[in-house]
N, CA, C and O atoms as a Tinker XYZ file with bonds, in Angstrom:
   376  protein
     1  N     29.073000   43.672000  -98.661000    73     2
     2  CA    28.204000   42.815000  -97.863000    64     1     3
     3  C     28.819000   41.414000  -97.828000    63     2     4     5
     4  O     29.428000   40.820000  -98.717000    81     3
     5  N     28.512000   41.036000  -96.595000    73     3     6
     6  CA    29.652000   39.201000  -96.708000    64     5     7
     7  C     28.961000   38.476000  -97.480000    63     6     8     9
     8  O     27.988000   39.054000  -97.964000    81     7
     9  N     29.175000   36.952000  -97.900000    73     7    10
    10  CA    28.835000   36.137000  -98.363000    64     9    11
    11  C     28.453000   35.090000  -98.140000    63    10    12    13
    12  O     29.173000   34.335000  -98.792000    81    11
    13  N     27.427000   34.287000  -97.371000    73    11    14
    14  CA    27.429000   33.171000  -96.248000    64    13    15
    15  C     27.130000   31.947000  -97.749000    63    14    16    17
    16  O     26.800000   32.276000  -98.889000    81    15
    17  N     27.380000   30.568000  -97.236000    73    15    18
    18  CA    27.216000   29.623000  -98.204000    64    17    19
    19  C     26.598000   28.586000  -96.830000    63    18    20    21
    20  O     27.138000   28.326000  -95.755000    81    19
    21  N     25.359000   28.186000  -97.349000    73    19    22
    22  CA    23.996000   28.131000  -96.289000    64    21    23
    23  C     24.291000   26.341000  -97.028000    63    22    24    25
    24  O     24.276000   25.882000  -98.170000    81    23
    25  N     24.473000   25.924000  -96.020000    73    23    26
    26  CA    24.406000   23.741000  -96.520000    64    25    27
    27  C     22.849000   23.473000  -95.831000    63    26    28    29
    28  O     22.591000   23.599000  -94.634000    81    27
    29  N     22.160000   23.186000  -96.604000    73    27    30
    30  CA    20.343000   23.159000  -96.253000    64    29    31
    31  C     19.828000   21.437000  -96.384000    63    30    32    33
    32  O     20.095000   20.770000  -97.384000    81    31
    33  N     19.234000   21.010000  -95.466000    73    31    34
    34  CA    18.987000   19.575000  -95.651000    64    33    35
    35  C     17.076000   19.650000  -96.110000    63    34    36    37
    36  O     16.521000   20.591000  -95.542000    81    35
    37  N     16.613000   19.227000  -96.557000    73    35    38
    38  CA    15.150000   19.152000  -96.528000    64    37    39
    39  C     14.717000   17.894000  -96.066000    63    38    40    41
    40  O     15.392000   16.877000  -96.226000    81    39
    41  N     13.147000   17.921000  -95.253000    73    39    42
    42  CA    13.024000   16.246000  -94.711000    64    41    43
    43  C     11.290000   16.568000  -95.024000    63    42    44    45
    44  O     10.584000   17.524000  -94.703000    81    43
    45  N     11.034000   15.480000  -95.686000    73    43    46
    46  CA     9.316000   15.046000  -95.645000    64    45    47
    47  C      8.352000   15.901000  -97.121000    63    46    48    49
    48  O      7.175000   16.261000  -97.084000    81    47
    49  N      9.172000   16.011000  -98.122000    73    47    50
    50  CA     8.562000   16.851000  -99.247000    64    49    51
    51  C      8.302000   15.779000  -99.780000    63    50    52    53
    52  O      8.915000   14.735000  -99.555000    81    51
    53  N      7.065000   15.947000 -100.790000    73    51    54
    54  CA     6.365000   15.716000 -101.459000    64    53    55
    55  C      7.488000   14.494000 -102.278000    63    54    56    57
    56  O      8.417000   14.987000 -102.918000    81    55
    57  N      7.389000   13.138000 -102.242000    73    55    58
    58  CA     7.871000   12.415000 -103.480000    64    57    59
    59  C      7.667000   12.709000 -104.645000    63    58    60    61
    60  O      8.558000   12.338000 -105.409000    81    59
    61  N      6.761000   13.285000 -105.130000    73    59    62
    62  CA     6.189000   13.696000 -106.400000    64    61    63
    63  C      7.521000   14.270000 -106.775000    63    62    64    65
    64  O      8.125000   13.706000 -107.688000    81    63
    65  N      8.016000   15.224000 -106.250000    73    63    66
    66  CA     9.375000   15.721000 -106.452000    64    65    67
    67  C     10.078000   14.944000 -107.268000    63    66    68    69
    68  O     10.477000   15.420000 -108.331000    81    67
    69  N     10.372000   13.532000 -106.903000    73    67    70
    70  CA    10.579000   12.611000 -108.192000    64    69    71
    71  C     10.238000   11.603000 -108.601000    63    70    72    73
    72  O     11.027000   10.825000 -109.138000    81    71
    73  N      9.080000   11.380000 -108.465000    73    71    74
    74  CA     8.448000   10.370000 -108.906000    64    73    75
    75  C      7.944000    9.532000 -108.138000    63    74    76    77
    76  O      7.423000    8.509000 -108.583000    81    75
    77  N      8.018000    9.874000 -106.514000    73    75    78
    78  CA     7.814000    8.455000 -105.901000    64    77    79
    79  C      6.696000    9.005000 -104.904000    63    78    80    81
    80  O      6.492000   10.138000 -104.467000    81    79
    81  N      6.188000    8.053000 -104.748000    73    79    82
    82  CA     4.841000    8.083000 -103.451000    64    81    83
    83  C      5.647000    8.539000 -102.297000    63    82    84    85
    84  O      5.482000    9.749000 -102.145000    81    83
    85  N      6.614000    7.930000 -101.256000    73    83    86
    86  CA     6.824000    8.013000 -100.439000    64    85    87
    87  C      7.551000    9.258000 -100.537000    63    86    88    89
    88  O      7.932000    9.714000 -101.615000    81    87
    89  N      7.763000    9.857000  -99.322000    73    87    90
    90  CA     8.152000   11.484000  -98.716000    64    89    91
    91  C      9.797000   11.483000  -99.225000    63    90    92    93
    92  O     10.464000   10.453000  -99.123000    81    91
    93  N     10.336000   12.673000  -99.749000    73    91    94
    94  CA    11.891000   12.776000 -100.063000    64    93    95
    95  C     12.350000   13.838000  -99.041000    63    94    96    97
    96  O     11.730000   14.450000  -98.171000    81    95
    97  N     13.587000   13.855000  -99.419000    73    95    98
    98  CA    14.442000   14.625000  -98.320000    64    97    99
    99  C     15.548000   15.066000  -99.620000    63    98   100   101
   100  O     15.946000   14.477000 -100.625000    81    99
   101  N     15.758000   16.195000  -99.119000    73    99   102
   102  CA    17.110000   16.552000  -99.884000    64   101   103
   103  C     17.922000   17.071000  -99.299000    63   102   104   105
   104  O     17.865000   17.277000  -98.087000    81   103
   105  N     19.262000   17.533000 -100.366000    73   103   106
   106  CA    20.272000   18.431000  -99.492000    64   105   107
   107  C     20.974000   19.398000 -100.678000    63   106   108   109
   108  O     21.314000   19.119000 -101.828000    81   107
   109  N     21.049000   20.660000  -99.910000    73   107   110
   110  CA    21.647000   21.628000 -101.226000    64   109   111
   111  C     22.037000   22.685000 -100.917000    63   110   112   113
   112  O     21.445000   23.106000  -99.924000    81   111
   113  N     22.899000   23.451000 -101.368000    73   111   114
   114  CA    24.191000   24.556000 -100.966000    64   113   115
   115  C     23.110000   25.708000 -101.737000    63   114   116   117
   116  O     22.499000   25.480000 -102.781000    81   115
   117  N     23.063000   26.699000 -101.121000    73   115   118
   118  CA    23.131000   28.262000 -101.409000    64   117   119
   119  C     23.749000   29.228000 -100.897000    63   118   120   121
   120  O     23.914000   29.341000  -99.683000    81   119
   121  N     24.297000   30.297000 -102.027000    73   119   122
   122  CA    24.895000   31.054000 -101.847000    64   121   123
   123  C     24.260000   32.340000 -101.330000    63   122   124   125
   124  O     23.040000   32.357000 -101.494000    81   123
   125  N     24.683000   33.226000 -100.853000    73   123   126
   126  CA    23.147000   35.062000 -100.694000    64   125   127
   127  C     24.377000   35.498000 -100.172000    63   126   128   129
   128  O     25.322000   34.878000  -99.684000    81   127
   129  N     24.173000   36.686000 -100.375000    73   127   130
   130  CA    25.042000   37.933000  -99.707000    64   129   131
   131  C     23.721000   38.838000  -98.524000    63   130   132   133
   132  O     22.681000   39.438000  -98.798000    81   131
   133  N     24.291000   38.597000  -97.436000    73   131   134
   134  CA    23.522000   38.997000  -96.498000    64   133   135
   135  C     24.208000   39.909000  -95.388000    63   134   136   137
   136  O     25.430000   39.950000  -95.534000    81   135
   137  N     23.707000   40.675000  -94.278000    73   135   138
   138  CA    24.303000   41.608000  -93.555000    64   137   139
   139  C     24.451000   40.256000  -92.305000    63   138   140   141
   140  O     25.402000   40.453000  -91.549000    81   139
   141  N     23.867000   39.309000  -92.092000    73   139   142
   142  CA    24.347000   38.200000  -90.871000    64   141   143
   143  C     23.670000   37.134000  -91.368000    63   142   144   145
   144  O     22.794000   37.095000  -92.232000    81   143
   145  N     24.263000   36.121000  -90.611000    73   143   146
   146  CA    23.628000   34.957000  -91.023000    64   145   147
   147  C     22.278000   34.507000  -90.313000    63   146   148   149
   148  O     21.714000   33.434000  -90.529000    81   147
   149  N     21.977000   35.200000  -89.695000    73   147   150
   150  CA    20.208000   35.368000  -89.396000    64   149   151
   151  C     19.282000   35.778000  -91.008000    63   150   152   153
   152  O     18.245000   35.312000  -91.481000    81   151
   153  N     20.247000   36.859000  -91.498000    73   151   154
   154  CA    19.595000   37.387000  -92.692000    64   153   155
   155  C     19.869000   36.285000  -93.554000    63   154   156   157
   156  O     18.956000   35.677000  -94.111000    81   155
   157  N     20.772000   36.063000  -93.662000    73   155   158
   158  CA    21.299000   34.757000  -94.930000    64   157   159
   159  C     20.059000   33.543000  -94.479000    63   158   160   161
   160  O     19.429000   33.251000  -95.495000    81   159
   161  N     19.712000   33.017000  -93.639000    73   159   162
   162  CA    19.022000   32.349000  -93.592000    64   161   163
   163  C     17.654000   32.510000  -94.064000    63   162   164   165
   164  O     16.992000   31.652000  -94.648000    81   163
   165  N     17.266000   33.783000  -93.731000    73   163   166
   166  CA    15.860000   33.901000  -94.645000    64   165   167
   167  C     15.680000   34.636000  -95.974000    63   166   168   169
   168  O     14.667000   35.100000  -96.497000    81   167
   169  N     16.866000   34.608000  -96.339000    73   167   170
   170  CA    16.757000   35.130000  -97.423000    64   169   171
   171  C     16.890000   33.566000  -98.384000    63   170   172   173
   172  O     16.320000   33.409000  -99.463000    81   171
   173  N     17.760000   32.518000  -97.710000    73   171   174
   174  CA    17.640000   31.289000  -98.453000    64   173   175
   175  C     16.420000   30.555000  -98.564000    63   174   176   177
   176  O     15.820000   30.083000  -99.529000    81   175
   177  N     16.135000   30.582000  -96.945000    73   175   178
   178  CA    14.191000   30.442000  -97.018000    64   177   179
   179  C     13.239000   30.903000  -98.396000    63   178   180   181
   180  O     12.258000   30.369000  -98.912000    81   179
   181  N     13.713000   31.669000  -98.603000    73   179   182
   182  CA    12.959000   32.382000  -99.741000    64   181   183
   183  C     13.060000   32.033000 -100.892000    63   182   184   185
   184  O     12.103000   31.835000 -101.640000    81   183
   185  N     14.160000   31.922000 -101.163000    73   183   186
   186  CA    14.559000   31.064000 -102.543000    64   185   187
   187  C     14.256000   29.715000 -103.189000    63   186   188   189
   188  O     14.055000   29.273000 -104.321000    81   187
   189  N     14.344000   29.080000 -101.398000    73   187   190
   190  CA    13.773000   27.469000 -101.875000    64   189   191
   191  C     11.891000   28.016000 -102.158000    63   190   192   193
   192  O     11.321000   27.707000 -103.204000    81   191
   193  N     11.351000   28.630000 -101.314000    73   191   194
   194  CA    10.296000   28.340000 -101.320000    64   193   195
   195  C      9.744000   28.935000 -102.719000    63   194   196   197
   196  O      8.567000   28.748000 -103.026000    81   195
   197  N     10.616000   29.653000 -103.555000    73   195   198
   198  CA    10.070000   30.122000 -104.898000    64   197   199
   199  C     11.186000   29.407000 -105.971000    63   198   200   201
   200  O     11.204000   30.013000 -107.042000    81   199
   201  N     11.996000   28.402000 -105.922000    73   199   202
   202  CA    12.446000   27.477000 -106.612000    64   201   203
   203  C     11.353000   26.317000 -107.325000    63   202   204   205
   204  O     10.725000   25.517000 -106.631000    81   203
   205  N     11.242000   26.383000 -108.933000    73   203   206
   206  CA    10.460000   25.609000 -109.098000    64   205   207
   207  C     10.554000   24.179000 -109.268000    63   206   208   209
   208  O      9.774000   23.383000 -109.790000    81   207
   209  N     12.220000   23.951000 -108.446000    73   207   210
   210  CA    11.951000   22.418000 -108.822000    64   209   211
   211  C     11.376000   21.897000 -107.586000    63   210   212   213
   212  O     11.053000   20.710000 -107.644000    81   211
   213  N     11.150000   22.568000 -106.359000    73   211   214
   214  CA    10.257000   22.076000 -105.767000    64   213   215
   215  C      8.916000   22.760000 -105.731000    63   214   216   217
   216  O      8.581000   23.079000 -104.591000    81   215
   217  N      8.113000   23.050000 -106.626000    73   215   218
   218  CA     6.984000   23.460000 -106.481000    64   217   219
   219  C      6.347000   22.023000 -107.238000    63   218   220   221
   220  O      6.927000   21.445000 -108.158000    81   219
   221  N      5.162000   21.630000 -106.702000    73   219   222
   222  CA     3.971000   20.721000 -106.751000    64   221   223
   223  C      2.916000   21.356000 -106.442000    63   222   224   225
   224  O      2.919000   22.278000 -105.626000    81   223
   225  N      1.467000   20.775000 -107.302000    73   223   226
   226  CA     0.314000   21.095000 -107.027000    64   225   227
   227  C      0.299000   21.079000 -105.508000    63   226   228   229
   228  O      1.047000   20.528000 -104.700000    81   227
   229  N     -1.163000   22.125000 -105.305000    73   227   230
   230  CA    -0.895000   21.849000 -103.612000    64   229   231
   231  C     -1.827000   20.598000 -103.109000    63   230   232   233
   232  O     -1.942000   20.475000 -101.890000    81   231
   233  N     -2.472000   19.700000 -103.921000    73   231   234
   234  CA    -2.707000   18.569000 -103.562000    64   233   235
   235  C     -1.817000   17.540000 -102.947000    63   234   236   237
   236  O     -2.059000   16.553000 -102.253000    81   235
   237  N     -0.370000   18.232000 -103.554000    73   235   238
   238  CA     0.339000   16.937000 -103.412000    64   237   239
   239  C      1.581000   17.397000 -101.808000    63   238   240   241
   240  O      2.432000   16.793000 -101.155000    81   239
   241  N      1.113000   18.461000 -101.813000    73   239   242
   242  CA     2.051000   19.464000 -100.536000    64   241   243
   243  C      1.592000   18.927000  -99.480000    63   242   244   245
   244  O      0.403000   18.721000  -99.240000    81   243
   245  N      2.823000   18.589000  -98.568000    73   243   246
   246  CA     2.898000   17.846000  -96.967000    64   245   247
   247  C      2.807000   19.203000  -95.779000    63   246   248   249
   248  O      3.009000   20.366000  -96.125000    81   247
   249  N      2.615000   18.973000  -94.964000    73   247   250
   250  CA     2.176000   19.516000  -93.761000    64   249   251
   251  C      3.291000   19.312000  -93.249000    63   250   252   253
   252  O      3.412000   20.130000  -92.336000    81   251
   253  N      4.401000   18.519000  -93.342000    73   251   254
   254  CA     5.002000   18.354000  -92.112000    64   253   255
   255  C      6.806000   18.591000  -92.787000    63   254   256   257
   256  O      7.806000   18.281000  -92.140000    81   255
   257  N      6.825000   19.207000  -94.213000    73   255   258
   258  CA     7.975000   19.460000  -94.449000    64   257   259
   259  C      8.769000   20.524000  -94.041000    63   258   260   261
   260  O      8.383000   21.689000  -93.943000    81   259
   261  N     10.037000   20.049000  -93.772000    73   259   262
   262  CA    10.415000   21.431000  -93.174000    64   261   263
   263  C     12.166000   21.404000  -93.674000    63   262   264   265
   264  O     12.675000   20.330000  -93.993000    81   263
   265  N     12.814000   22.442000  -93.687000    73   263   266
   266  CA    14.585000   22.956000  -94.207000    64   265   267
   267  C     14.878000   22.857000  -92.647000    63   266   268   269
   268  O     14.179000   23.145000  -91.676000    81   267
   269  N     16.338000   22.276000  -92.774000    73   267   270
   270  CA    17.047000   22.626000  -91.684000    64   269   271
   271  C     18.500000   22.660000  -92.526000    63   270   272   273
   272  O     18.864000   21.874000  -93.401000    81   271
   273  N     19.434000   24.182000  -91.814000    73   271   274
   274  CA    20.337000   24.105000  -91.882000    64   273   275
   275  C     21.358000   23.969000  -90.590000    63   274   276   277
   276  O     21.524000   24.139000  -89.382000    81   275
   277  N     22.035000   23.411000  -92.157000    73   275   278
   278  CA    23.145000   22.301000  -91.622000    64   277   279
   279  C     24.204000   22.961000  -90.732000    63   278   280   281
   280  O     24.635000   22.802000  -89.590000    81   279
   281  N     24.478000   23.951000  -92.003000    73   279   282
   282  CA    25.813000   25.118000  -91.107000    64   281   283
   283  C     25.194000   26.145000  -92.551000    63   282   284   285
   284  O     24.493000   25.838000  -93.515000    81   283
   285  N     25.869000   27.508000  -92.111000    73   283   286
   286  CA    25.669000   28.550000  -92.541000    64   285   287
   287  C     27.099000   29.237000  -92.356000    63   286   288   289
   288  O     27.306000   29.462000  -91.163000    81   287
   289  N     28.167000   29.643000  -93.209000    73   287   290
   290  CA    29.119000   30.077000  -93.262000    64   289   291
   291  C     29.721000   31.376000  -93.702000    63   290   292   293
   292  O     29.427000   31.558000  -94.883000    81   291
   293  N     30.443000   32.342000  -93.221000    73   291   294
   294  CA    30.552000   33.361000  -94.073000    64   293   295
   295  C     32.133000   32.969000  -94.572000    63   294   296   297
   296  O     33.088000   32.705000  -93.841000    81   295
   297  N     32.099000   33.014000  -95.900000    73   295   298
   298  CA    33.589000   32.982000  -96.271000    64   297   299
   299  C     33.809000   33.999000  -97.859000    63   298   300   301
   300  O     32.856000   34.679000  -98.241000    81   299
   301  N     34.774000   33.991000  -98.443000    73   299   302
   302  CA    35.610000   34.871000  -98.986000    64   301   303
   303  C     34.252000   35.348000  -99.828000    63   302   304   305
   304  O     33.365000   34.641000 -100.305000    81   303
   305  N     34.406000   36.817000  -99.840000    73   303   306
   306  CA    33.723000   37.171000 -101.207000    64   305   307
   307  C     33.995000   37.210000 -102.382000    63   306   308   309
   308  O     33.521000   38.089000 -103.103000    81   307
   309  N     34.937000   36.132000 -102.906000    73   307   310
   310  CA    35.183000   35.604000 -104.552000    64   309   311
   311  C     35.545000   34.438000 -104.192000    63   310   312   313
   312  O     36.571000   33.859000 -104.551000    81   311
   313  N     34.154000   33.776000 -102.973000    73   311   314
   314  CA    34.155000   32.390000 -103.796000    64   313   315
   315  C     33.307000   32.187000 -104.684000    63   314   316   317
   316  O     32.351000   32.925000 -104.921000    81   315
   317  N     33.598000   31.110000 -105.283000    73   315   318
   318  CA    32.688000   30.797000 -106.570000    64   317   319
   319  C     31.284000   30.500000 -106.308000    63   318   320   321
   320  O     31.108000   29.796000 -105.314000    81   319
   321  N     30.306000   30.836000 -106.907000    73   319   322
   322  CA    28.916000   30.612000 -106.353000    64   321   323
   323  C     28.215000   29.626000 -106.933000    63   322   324   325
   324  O     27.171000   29.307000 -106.364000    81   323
   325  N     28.584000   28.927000 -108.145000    73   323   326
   326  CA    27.623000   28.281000 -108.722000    64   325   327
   327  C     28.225000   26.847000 -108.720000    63   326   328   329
   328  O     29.374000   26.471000 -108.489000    81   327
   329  N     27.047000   26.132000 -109.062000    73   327   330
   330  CA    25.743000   26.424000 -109.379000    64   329   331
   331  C     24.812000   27.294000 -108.999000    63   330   332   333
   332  O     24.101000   27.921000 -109.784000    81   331
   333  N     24.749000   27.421000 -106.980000    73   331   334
   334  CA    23.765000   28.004000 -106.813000    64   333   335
   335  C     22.161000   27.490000 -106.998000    63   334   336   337
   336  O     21.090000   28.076000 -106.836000    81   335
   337  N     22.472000   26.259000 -107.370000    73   335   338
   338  CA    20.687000   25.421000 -107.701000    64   337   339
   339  C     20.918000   24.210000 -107.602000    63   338   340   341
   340  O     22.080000   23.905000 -107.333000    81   339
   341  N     20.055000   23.274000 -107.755000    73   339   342
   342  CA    20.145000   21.817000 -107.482000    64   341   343
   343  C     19.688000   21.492000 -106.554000    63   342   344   345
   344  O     19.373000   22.323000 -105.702000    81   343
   345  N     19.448000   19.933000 -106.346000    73   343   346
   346  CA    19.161000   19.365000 -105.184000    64   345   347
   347  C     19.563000   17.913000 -105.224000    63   346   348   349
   348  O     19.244000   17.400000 -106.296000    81   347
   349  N     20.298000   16.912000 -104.205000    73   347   350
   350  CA    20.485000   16.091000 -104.307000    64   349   351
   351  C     19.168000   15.155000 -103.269000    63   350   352   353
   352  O     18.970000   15.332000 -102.067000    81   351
   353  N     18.602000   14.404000 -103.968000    73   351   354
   354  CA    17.205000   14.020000 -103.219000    64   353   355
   355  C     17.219000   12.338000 -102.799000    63   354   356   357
   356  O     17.850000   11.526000 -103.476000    81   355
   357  N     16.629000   12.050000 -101.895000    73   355   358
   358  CA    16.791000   11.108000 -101.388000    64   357   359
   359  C     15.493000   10.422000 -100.987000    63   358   360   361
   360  O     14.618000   11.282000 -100.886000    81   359
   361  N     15.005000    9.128000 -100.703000    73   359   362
   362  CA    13.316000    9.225000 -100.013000    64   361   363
   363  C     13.616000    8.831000  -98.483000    63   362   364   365
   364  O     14.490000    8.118000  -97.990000    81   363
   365  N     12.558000    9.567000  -97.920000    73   363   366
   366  CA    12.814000    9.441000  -96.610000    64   365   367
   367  C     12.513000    7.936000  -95.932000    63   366   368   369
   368  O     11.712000    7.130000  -96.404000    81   367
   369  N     13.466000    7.688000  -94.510000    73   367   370
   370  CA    13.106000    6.247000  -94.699000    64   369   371
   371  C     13.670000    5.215000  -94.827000    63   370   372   373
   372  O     13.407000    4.084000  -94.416000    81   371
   373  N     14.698000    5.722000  -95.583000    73   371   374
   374  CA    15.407000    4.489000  -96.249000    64   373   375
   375  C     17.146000    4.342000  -95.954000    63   374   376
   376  O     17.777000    3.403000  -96.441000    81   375
């Protein structure tokens, strides 16, 4: 099965994420082995949305956050995959 490496931006999540009132944005690489990159895409969907470094009470959950990817790539199947987690976060805005 190929290997796509999915570059994902996030815009309007919860600051709580790190500490701050105002809305963050992030950006972060995942790896999935998928049959196309239609599939690779929701299969990354899936991951963020059960990743707990962005889970927050749902008091603190926005209406208006949303993933966009950046590019979605299929390349070698022994590239290296990890981390595979992280997020580099930013506040929106600024």
């Amino acid at each position: 099965m190929p290997l796509f490496r999915c570059f994902i931006r996030g815009d309007n999540f919860p600051g709580k994420l790190i500490g701050r009132k105002q809305p963050a944005g992030f950006y972060t690489t995942r790896f999935v082995d998928a049959a196309s990159a239609e599939e690779a895409e929701m299969l990354v969907v899936e991951l963020l949305r059960n990743d707990p470094d962005l889970d927050v009470a749902p008091k603190h959950r926005t209406q208006d956050a949303k993933v966009y990817f950046e590019s979605i790539d299929e390349v070698p199947a022994d590239t290296e995959r990890k981390p595979n987690k992280g997020f580099t976060f930013f506040l929106m805005g600024t």
